[in-house]
C-alpha positions as CSV (number, residue, x, y, z in Angstrom):
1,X,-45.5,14.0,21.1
2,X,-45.4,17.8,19.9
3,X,-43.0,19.5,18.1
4,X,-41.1,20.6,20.7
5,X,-40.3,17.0,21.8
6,X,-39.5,16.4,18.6
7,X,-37.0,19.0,18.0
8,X,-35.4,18.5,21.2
9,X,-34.9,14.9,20.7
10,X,-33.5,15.6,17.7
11,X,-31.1,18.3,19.0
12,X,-30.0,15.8,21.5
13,X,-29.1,13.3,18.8
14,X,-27.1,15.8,17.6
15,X,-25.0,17.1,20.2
16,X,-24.2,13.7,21.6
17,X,-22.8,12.7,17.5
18,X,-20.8,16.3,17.6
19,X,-19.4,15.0,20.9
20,X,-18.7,11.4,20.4
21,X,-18.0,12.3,16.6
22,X,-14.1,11.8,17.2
23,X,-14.1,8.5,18.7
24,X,-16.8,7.2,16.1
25,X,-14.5,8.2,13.4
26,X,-11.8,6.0,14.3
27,X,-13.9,3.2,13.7
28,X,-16.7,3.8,10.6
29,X,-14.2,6.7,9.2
30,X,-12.2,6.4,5.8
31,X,-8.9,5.8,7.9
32,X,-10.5,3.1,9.3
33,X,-12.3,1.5,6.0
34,X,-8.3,2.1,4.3
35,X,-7.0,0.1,7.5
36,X,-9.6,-2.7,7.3
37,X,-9.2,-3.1,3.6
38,X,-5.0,-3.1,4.0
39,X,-5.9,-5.5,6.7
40,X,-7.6,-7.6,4.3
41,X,-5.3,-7.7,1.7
42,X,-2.8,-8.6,3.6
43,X,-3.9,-11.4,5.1
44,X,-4.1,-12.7,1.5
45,X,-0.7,-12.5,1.3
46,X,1.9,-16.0,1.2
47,X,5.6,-15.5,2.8
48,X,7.9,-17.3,0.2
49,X,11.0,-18.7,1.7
50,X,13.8,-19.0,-0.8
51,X,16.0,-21.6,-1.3
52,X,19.5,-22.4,-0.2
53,X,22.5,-20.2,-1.5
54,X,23.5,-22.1,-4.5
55,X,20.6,-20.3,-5.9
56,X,22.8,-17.6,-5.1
57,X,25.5,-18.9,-6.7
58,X,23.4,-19.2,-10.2
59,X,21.8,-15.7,-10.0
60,X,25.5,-14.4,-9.9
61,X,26.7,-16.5,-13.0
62,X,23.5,-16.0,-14.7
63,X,24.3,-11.9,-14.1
64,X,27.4,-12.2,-15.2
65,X,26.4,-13.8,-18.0
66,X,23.9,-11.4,-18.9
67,X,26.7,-8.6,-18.7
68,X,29.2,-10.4,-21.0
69,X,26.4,-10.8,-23.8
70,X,25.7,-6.9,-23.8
71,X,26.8,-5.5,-27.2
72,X,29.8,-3.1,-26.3
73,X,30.5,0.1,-28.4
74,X,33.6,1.1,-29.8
75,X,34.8,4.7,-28.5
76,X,34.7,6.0,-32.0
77,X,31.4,4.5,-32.5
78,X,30.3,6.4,-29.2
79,X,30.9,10.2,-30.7
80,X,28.0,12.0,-32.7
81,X,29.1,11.8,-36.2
82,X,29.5,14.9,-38.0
């Protein structure tokens, strides 16, 4: 083979990547390595099913409870002293 050949095979390889560039992108382009990888970790991924509503129940007393052991200021206390 002579130069020629050679240049013009390699022209060729070029023009059909510039054409087919778009449609090899979706698949070996970074938008498709960030979908694979999300793909991946999500398959990782467990679905938890909580429990009944008494659970509920005790988050809302346990809230409330949390609230009512808050320390509270005084409305004098709450002014910038002077």
């Amino acid at each position: 083979m002579g130069w020629i050949a050679i240049g013009l095979l390699v022209a060729a390889v070029l023009v059909v990547l510039g054409a087919e560039w778009p449609r090899l992108s979706e698949r070996i382009g970074a938008d498709a390595w960030a979908a694979r990888s999300r793909r991946r970790r999500k398959e990782k991924l467990t679905l938890i099913r909580g429990e009944e509503v008494a659970d509920d129940d005790d988050f809302v007393k346990s809230v409330e409870r949390d609230l009512a052991d808050l320390p509270v200021l005084d409305e004098h206390e709450d002014r910038p002293r002077r």
